[in-house]
Every structure is written in C-alpha cells, then in structure tokens.
SEDRENLO-758850 format. One record per residue: residue in one letter; x, y, z of N, C-alpha, C in turn. Coordinates in pm, whole numbers, plus 32768, in hexadecimal, padded with zeros to 4 digits. Layout:
# residues N
aXYZXYZXYZ ...
END
This chain:
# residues 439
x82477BB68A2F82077B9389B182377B0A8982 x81A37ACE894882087A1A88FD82127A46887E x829E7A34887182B07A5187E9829179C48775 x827379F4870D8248798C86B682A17972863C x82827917861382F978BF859A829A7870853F x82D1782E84F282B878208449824477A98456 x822C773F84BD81AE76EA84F48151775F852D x813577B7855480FA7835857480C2785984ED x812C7885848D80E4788284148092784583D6 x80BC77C283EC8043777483697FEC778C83B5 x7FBF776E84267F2D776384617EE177F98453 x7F28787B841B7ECE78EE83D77EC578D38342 x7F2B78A882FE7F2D789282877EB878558270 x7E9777CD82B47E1A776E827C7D9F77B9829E x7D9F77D383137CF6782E83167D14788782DD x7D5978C682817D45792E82237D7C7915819A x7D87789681607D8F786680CA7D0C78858094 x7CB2785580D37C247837805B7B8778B1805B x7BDC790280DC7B6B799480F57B7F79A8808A x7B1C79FE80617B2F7AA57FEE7B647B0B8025 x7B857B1F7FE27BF47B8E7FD57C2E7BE87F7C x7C307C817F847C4E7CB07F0C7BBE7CC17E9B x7C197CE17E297BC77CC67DB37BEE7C4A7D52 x7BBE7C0B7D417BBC7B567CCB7B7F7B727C72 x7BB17B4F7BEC7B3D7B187B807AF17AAB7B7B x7AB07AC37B6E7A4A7A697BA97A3679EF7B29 x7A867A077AD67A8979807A637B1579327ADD x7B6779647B2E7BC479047B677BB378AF7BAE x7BC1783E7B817BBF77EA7BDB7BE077AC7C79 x7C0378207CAC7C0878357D1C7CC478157D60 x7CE278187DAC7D8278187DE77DA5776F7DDA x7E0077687DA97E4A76BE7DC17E5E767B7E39 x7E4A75EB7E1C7E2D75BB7EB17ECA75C37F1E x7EC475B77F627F2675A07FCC7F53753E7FD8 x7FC275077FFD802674A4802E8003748480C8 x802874218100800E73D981BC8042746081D5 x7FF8746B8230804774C382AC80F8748A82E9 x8111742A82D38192741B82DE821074558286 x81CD74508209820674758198821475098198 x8184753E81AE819A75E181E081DB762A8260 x821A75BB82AC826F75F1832882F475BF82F6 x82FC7576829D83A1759E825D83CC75DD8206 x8358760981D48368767B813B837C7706818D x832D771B81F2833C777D8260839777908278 x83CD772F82E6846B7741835084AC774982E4 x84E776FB824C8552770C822F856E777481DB x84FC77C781CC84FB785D81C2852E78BF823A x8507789E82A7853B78FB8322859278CB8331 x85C778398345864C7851835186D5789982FB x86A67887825786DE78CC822786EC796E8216 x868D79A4825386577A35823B86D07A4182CC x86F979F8835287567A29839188177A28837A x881379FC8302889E79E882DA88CF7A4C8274 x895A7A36824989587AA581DD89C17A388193 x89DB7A9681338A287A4280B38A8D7A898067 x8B147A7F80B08B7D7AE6809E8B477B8E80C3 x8B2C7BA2812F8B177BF881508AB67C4E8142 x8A377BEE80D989E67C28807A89537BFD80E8 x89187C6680EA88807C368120883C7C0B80CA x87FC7B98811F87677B6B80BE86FC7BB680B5 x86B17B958050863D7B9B803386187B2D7FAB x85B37B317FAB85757AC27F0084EC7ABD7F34 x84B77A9B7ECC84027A7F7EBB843379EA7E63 x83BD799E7EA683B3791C7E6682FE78E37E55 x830A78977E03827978747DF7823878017DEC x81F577B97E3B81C677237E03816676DE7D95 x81AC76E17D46814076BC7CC581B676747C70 x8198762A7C0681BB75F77BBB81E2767B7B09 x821E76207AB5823D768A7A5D81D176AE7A12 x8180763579FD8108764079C18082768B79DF x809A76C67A41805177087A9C801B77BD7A61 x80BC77A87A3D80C6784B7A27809E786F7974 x8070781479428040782878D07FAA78477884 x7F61788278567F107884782E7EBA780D77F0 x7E1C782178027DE377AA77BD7E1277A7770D x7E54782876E57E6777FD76347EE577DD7649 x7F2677D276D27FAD779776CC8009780276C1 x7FF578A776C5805678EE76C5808179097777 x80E07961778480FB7983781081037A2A7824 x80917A537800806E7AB7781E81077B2E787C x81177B68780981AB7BB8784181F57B8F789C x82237AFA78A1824B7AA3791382EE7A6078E3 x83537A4878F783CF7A1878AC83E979B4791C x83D77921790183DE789E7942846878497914 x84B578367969852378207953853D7799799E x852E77507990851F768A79AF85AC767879A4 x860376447A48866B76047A46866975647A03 x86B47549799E86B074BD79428698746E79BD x86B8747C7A6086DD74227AB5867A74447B2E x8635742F7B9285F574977BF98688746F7C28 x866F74CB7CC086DD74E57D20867374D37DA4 x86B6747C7E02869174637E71864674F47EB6 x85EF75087F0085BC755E7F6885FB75527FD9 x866975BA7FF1868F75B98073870D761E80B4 x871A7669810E874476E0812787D776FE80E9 x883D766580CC888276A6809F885E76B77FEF x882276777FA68818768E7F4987BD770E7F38 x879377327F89873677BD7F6D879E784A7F88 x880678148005887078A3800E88B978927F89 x88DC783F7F678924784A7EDD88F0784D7E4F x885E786F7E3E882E786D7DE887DA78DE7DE6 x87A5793B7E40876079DA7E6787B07A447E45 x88307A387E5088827A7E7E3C88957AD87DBE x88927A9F7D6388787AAD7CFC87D47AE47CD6 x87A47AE77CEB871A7ADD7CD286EC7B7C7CFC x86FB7BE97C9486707C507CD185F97C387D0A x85DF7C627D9C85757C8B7DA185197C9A7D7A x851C7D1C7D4F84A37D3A7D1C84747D107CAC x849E7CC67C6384A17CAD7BE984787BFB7BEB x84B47BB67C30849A7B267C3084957AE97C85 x843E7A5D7C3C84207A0E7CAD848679827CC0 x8480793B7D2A84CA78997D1F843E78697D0F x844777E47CE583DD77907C9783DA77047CE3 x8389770C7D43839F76847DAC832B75FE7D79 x833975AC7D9482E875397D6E82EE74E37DB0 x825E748B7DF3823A73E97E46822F73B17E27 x826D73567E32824272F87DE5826D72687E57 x81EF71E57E59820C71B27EF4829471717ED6 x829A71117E78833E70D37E7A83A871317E46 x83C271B57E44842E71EE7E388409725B7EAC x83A8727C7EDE83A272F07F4783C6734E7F03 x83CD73C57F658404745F7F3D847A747A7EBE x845874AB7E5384D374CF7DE084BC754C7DC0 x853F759A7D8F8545761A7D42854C75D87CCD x84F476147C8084E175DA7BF38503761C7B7F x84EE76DB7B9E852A771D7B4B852C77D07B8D x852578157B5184F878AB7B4C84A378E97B01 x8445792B7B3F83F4798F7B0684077A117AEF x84427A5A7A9684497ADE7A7583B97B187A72 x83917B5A7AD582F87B9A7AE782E77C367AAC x83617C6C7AB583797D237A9A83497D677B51 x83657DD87B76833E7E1F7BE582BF7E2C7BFA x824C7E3A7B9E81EB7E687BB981AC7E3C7C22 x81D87DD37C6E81837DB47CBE817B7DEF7D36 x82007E507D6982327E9B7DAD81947EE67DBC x813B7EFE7D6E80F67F697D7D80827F477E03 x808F7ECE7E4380297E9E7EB080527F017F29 x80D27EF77EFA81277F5F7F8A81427FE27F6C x818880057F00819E80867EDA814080DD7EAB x80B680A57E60808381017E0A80B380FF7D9E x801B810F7D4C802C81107CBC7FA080D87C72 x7FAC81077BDF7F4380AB7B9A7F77809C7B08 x7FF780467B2E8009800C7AA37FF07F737ABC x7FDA7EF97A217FAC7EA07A4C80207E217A62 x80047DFC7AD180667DA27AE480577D3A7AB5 x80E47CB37A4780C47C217A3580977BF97A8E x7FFE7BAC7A867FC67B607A96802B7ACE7ADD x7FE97A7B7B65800A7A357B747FD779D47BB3 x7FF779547BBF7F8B790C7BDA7F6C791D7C73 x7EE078EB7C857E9879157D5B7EE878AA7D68 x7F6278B27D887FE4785E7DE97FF578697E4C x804B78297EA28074786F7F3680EE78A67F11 x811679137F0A818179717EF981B579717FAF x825B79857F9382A379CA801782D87A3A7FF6 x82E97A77804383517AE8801B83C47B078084 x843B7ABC8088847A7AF580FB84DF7B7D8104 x848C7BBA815184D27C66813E85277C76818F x85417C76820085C77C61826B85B07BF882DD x85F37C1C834986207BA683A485BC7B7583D6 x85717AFB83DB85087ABF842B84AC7B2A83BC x847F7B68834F84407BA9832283C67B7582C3 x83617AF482BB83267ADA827882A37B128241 x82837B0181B082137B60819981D17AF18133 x816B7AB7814C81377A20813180827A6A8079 x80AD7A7B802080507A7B7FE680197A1C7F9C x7F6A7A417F677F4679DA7EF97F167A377E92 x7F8D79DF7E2D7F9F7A367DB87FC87ADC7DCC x7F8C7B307DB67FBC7BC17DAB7F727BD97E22 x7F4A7BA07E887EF87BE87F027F447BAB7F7D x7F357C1F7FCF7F7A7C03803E7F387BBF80B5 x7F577B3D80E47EED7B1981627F177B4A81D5 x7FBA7B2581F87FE67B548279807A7B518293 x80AD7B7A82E481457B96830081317B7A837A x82107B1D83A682377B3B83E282D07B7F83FE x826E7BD2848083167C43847B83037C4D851D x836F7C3E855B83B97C8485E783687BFF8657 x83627BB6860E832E7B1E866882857B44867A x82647B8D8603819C7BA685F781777B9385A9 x810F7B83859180D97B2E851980497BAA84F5 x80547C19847080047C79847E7FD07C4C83F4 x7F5D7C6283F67EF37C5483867E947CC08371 x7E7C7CFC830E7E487D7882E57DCC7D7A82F2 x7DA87D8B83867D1B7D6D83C47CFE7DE883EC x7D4D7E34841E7D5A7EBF84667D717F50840B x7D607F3D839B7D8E7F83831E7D41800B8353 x7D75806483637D1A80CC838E7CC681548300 x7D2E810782A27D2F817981F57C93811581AD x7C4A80A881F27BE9803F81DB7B768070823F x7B9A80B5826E7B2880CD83217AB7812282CE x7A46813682EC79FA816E82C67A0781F682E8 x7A1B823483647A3B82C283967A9283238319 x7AEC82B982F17B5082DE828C7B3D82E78201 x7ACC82A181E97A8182C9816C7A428338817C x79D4833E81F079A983C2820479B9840281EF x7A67843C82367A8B84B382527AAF84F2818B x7ACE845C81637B0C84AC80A97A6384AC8064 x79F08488809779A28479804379718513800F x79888588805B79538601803479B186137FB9 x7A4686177FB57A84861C7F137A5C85F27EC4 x7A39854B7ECE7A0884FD7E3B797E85227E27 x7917857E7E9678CF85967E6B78C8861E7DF4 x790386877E2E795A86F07DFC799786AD7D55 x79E5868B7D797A2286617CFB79B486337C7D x796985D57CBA78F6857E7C5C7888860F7C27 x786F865B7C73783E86DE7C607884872A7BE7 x78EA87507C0D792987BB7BAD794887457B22 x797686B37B2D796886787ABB78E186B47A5C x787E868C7AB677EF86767A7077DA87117A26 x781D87777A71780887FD7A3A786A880C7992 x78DF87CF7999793887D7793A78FC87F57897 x792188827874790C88C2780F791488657773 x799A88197793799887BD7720792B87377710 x78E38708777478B68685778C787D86B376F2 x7859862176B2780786087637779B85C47669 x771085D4765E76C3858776CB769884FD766C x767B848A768D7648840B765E76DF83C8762B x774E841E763177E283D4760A781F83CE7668 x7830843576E878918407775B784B83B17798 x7894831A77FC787382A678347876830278B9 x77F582B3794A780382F779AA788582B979E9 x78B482EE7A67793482E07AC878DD82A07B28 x792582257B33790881D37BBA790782617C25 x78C9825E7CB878EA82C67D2E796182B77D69 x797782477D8179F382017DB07A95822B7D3A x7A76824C7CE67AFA823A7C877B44828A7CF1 x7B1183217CFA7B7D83A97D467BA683537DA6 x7B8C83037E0D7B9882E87E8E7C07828F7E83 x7C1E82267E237C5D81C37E217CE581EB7DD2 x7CD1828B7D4B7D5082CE7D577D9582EA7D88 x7D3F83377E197D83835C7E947DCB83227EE1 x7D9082987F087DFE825C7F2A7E5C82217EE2 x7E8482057E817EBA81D67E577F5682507E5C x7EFF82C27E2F7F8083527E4A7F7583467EE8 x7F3F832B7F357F8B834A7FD77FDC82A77FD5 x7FC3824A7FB5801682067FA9808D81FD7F92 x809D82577F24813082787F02813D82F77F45 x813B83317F85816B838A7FB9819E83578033 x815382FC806C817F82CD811B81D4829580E9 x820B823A8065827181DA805B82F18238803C x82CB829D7FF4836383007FC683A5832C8046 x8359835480988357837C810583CE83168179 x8380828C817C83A9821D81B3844581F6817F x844F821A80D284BA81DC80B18544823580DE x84EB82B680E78567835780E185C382F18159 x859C82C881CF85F582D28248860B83338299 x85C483A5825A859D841082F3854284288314 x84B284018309842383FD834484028488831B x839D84A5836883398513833F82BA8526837E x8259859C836C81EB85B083B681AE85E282FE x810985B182ED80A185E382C1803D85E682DE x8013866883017FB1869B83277F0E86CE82D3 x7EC7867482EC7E2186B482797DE786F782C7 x7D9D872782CE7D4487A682F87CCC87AB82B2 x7C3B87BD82E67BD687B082947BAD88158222 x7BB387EF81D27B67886D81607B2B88FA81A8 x7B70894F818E7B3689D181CB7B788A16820F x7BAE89C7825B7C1D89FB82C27C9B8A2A829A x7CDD8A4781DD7D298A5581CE7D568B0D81EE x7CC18B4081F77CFB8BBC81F77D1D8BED82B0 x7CFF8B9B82F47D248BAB83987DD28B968394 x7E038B0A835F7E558AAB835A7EC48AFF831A x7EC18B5582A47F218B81824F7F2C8C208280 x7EF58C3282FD7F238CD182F47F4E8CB2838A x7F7F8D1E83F17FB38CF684567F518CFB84B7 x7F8A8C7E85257F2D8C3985697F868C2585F6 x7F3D8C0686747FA88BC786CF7F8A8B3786D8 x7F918AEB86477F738A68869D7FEC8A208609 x80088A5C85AD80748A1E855580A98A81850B x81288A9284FE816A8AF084A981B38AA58409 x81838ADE839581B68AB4832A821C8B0D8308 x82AA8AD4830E82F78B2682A582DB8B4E821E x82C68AC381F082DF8AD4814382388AF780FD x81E28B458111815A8B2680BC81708B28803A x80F68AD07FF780DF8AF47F8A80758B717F5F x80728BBB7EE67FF58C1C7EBE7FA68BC17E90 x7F4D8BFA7E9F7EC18BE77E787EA08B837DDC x7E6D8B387DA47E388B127D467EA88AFD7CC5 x7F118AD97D047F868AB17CB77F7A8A327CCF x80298A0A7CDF801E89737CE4800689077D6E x7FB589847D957FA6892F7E1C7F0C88EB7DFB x7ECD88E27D957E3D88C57D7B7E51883D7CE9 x7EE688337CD47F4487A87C657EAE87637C72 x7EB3872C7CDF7E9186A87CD57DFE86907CB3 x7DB386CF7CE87D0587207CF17CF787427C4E x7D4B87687BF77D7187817B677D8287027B32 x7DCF86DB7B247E1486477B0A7D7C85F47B02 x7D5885DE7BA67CF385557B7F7C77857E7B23 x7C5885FE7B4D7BD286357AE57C2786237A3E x7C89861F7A1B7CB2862F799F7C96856B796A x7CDB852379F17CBC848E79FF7C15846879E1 x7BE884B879FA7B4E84797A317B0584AE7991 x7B23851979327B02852378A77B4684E87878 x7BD384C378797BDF844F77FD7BCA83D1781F x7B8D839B78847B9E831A78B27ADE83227861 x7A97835F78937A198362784E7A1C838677D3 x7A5E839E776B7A5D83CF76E57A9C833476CB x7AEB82F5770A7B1F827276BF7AC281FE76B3 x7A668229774279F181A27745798E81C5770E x7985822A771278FC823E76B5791F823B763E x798E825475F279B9821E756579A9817C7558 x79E9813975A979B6809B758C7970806C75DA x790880927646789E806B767B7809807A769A x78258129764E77A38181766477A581BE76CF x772E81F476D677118264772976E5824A77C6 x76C681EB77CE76688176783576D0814B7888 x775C813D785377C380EC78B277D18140790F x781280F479697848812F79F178A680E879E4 x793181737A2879C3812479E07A0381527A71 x7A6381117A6B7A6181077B127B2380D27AE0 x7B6A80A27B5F7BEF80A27B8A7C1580137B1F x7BE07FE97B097C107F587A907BFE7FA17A42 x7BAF7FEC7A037BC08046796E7C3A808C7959 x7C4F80E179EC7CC3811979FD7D7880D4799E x7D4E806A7A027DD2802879F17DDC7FE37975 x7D657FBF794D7D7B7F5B78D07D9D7FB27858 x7D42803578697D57808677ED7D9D80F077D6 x7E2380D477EC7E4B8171780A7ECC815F7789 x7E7F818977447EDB820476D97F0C824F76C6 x7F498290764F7F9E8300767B7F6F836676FA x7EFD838376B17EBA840F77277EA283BE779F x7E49838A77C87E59834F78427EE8830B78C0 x7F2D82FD782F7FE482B578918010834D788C x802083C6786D804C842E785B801684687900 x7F908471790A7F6084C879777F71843779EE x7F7083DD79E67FA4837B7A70803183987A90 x8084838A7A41811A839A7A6D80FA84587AA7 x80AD84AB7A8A80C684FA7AAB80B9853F7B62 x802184D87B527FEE84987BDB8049845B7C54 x80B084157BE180E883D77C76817E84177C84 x81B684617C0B81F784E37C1781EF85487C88 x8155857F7CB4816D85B87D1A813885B17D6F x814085087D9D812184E47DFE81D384C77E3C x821D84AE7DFA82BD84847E1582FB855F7E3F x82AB85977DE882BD863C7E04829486347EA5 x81FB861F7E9E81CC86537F50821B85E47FBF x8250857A7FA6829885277FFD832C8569800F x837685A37FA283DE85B27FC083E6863B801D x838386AD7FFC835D8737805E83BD86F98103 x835A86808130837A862B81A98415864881D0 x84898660818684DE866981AE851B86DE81DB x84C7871481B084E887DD823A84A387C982AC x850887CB830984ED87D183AE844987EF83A5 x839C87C083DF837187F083F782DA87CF8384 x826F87B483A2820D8796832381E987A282DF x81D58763828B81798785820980DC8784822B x80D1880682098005883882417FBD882C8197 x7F5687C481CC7F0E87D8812E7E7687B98177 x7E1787CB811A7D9187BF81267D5E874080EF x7CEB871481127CCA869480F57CB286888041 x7CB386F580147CA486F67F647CD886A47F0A x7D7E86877F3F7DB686CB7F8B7E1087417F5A x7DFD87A97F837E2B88647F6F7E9E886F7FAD x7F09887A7F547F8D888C7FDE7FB488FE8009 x7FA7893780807FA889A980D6803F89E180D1 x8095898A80EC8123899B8101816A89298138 x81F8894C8160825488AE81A58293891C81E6 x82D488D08254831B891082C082D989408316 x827588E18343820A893E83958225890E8439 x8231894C848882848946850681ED89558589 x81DE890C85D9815788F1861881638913867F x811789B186DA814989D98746814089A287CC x812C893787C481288900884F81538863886C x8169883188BA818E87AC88F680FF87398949 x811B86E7890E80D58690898F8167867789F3 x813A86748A7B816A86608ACB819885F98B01 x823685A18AFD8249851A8B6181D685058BBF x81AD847E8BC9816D84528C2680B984288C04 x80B184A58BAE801984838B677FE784038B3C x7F8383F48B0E7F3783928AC37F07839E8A1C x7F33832F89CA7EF78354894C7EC982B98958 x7E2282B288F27DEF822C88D37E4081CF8849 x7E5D816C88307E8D80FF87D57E0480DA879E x7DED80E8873A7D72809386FB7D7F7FF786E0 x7D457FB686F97D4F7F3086C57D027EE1864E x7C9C7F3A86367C357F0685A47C2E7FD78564 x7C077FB184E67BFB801D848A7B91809984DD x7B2D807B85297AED80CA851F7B24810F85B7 x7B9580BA86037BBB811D86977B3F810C86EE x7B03807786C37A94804D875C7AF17FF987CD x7B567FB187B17B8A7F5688017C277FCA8804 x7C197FC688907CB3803D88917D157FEA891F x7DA5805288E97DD47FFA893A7E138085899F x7E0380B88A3D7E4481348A5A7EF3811C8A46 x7F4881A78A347FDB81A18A467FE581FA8A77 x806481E98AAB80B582918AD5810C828C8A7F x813283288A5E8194831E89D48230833E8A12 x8243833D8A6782C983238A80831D82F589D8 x82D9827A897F834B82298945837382A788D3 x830C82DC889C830A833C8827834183EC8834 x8386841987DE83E9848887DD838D851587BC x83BA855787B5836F85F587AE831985E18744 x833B85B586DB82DF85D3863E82428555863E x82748506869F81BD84D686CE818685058750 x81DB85718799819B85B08800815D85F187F9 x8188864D877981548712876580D586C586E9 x80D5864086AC807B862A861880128604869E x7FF985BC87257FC5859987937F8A861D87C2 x7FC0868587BF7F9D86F0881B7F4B874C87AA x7F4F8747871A7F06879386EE7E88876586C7 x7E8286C086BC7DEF868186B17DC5867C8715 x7DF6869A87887DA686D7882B7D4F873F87F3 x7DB987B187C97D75884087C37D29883C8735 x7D34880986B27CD98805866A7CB68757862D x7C1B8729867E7BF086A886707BE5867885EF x7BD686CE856D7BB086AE84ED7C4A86BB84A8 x7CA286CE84F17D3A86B684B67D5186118480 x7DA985D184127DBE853F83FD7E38858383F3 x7EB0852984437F3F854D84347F5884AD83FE x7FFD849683AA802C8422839880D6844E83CC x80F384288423817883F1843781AF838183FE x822283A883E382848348839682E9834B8413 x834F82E5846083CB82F484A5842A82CF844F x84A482E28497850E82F6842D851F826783EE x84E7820E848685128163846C84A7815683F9 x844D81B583CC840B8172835C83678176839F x836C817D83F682E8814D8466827981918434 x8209818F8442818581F083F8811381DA8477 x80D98250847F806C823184CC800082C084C5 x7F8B82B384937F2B82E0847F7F01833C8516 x7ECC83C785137EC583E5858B7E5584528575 x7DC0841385917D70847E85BB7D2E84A68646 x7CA884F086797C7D84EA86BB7C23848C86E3 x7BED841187317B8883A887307B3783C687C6 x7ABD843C87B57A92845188227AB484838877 x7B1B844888FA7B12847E89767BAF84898995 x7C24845188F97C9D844F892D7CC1847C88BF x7D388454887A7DA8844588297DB483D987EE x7D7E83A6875B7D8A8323874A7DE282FA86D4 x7E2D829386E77E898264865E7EC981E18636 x7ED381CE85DE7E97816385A17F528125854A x7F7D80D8855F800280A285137FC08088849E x804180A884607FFC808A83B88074803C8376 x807C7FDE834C81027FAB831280A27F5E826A x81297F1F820B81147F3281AB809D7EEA8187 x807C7E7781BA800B7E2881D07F8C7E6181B6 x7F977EC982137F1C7F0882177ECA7F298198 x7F347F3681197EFA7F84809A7EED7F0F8031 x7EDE7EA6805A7EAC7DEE802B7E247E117FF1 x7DFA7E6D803F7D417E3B800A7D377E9C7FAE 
END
C-alpha cells in the first residue's frame, strides 16, 4: 500500500472545498476562500508533525481553524454563543509553538485561531471557546451547536490522525497513511432507508391516528423527521459503544420476526429477554410523544399547513421537547451499554428490544469468504477471507448467511465498526467510522 501524507491531503481538500455538501443556509455566503496550496501543505504537515509528539508525557490533540477574528462574528456584530479571546500579540505558526500551546487547550471545547496573512504568513492569533456541541457530527445528538464560520477547520485526534473540516462539516480524514472521505456511508445508501422506511411509515400512521391531534392546529411532520432521529440515536449508540473499550454486537431483525427471535430457536440464544410492551417499545413511545409536540409547537406559530421537520426540532426545543430528547438519547447510552454482557443485543428495526446477551449458534468457518463494500449501495465489492476478524464477526457473518434480512453492527474492542448484512449471493459489510455520520 502507498501510504499518504499531508500534500495527499490538500489535493482532496481542494476538489472538495466548493461541492455541496450537507445542509447550508442558503442566505450563506458560501465557505471562505483558501490560501496557495503551499500554504495549505504547511498548515497540514505542521499539524502531523505535531499530532506525532507529546508534551511531558501528555498526548496531543487540538482543533484549529483558519479564519480571522472577525470572521466569527455576526452581521449585527454579536458572536453568536462564541467566547473570542485575541492574543494582544499573534504567535508564530509552528510545531513548537503549537506543542506548547494545545496543551492547555480542551478539546472539545476550543479552537486555536490561525491567520494568512502574505507578509507575516501563518499566525496563532487567538482561541475560540466553541462549547462541545459540535461533538454531535460524530456522537449524535440534536442540540444546537455555535455557529461557525465555512472555514477550513483541522482537527488533530492522534498520531498521523487528521480530520480536515469546512466549518461544522466534515470533508475528509487522514488516518493509518489513508485518506477516507464519507463517500461510502452505508447509514446514506438507499437499501438502508428502505429497510427503516416501513417504521416511519408506521409511526407517521399511528401519529395521524393520535386521539389528541386538534385538526387545522397541529403542523404536518416532514416523512423524513423519524428517519433522521434514528440516526442520530444509532449514532450515539455506535459511539457509547466505541468509547466503552470493549466492543459489542447489535443485532436488528425485521419487524415481525420478534416472536420467532424471542422464544427458543436454534439459530440464537437470548439470556436476558425483555416482556412484552414494556420498556422495550421506550423509544417507538418517545418519538410518537416527539412527533405531537413538535406539531403542536409549529402549528402554534406557523399553522396548520407547515411541515416541520429536523431544524424545527433543534431550534425549538423547550422545556417539553429538551425533556423527551435527553430522554431519547438516555436510552440510547441504556441500549449501548446492554453491549457489555458477553453476547448481543437483539432488537427489531422499530427499534423493539428483544433482549442482550444473545449468544449466536453457529460459526463461520476459517478460510471462507465475506464481501467488503466499497460504495453505499454494495455494487462495487471487494472479496476477503476472514482469517483477520475474531469469533463475534464470525457467528454476526454466519447468522446473516442463515437469515438475509438480518442488519448486524459490530463494534471491536479497538473501536472498529462495520455494518454486516446479506448483499445477494454473499455476506456483505461495510466499515463505518466516524466520518461516515458527516452527512
């Protein structure tokens, strides 16, 4: 393999500054211009080089951003939940001033404040206190994050570890000498909408039935809102999962199949079930409770005519609405932690949770074949033998053999994730890393 480095980067960075991408407001004026490509292969390297050193024993990490201070302010001149902190002096750009100056600096919480300028070149100019929210591209979530300007953001997360955004969107990373861009997103594939579209249809149903609706006052629900909840809760679940440090198996199963799945079977044994129509149905509760007050709020200030959709969500959430989200992503951190009894967590695509500890009676065998997907939909594949992977992607391998409408997610202990259904004529699965949940 040629491994690649931080001149590798810019040349994805630039063909992917000025695409669309994401969601924009469309009053923005679009992403800030770029610096020479020279300038962006030393803002690069002297990020990787620093991302391989440490600083009294301390590992790096820092996010930095290229924009000016003025940048981060509003047209009435405020800074939108933003705390800008301007050194009286800049400070040179350059690795040792960045090991001795990151250090200090949360994460998650702030940015360094870089600036071009042609007769002074590269400067740290100040810090940006941003708050975490932005965490939510990777983790999940729908609270709203400060606003920031379409910049070129870095983020260096560990060794050789770069993760290159504009503004709050992610273009591309590099990690392990590769350069991956969220092209392959498989939670974006259409198959994968599919397979959740019978819930949100379900769901949008039993909404429309809801005893309380007031008719000409509740606003309709975008179709899309359920779908984009959903991920946002499997989002955080693959990340709780990722952060535990001991991996995990979750297992969906199609609507229907819970009553095969939860009684005994020879193809998976559950220790722990849940009964019936308790809290294994949280979440199926929860969003229908989401989906009347989110329409009782817009149709209070928009009428009856709106369609309120995942920006309503986030923008308007009040007591009742921040009450039932935290509750949302409450037990989504519940069904991630299950993951840590030897053995899976079985739920239905609803998703209905069956039980955890669910133990899978059979093996794929050394020597076999499973397919690698390379685009979302598993047309471009790549064959393997799984020699590299341990029992808990053999037996999640061997039961989407025996049932094709199975979606498993492995987590490894290193953190690793990989999507695993049936695609036709094999075994197909798909890497999923944090990137993936950008769009």
């Amino acid at each position: 393999m040629v491994h690649k480095y931080p001149q590798d980067l810019v040349v994805q960075l630039l063909e992917k500054w000025h695409r669309p991408m994401g969601t924009r407001d469309p009053n923005d004026a679009g992403p800030l211009p770029l610096p020479s490509n020279k300038v962006l292969e030393e803002l690069l390297s002297t990020c990787y080089q620093v991302s391989q050193m440490q600083e009294e024993s301390r590992d790096i990490r820092f996010r930095l951003i290229l924009a000016e201070a003025e940048h981060f302010r509003s047209k009435e001149g405020e800074q939108q939940g933003l705390f800008i902190l301007k050194l009286a002096e800049p400070r040179p750009y350059n690795t040792y001033e960045l090991l001795k100056l990151v250090p200090s600096i949360n994460f998650n919480n702030s940015l360094v404040g870089i600036r071009f300028r042609e007769n002074e070149g590269l400067q740290i100019w100040g810090v940006i206190h941003s708050g975490s929210r932005w965490t939510q591209v990777i983790h999940g979530g729908s609270k709203q994050a400060a606003p920031l300007p379409v910049a070129l953001g870095i983020n260096v997360v560990g060794a050789g570890r770069l993760t290159v955004f504009r503004g709050l969107e992610i273009l591309v990373q590099l990690t392990g000498g590769k350069i991956i861009a969220p092209s392959i997103n498989v939670f974006q594939a259409d198959w994968m909408k599919e397979r959740f579209s019978k819930i949100q249809s379900q769901l949008a149903a039993e909404h429309a039935q809801n005893p309380l609706m007031v008719k000409n006052e509740w606003a309709r629900i975008d179709p899309s809102f359920v779908g984009k909840l959903y991920l946002e809760f499997f989002k955080h679940v693959i990340s709780t999962v990722r952060r535990s440090g001991h991996g995990g198996t979750i297992l969906s199963f199609p609507a229907g199949m819970e009553n095969i799945i939860s009684k005994d079977n020879p193809h998976i044994s559950i220790k722990y079930r849940f009964a019936e129509n308790g809290a294994n149905v949280q979440l199926k509760t929860l969003v229908l409770e989401i989906m009347q007050a989110l329409a009782t709020i817009c149709g209070r200030l928009y009428g009856h005519d709106y369609v309120a959709g995942w920006k309503d969500y986030v923008a308007l959430q009040g007591k009742r609405l921040s009450q039932l989200d935290e509750q949302v992503f409450k037990y989504a951190r519940f069904v991630a932690r299950l993951t840590g009894v030897d053995g899976a967590v079985v739920t239905t695509e609803a998703p209905e949770l069956i039980g955890f500890g669910g133990i899978i009676q059979g093996n794929y065998e050394m020597g076999q074949h499973v397919s690698k997907a390379l685009d979302p939909e598993g047309m471009s594949r790549q064959i393997e033998r799984i020699e590299s992977v341990g029992t808990r992607h053999r037996s999640c391998y061997y039961l989407c053999k025996k049932f094709h409408n199975v979606l498993g997610i492995v987590v490894s202990q290193d953190g690793k994730v990989r999507a695993v259904t049936w695609g036709d004529d094999t075994v197909l699965y798909w890497d999923v890393i944090p990137i993936d949940f950008a769009l």
